[in-house]
Phi, psi and omega in degrees: 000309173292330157304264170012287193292297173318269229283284192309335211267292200311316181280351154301290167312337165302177173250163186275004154289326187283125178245186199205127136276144181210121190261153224221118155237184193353314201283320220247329194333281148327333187273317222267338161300317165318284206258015147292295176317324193261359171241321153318286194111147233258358167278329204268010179299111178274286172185172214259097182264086181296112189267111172250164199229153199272328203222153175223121162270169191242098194252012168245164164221038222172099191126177172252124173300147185274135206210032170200150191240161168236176186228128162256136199234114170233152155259147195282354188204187187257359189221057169292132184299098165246140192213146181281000000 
């Protein structure tokens, strides 16, 4: 509920030029993509941006380390600003 809330508000506040980042790990990656898609919308999804990470301690002893965060990139419209 408080993401929800954080995310309508954020989309209140752009400009209709204006995009959002939001970085991620493992756990929220989906869920938090979820309640992007119903306030954004699943068009302004631009994309999924893989952060890695240099060092993994290894707190399992069984698996695969988790050695990455994600970034989510939506935008508030189709007349997004982007500049190089």
């Amino acid at each position: 509920t408080l993401m929800e809330n954080r995310l309508s508000l954020s989309k209140h506040l752009l400009k209709d030029t204006g995009s959002l980042y939001c970085h991620l790990d493992h756990n929220s990656n989906y869920l938090v993509r979820f309640l992007f898609d119903s306030i954004f919308g699943h068009d302004n999804f631009q994309n999924e941006i893989v952060w890695k990470r240099l060092t993994y301690k290894q707190t399992q002893t069984k698996g695969y380390g988790v050695l990455h965060d994600t970034i989510l990139y939506y935008t508030k419209t189709d007349n997004y600003l982007w500049t190089d």
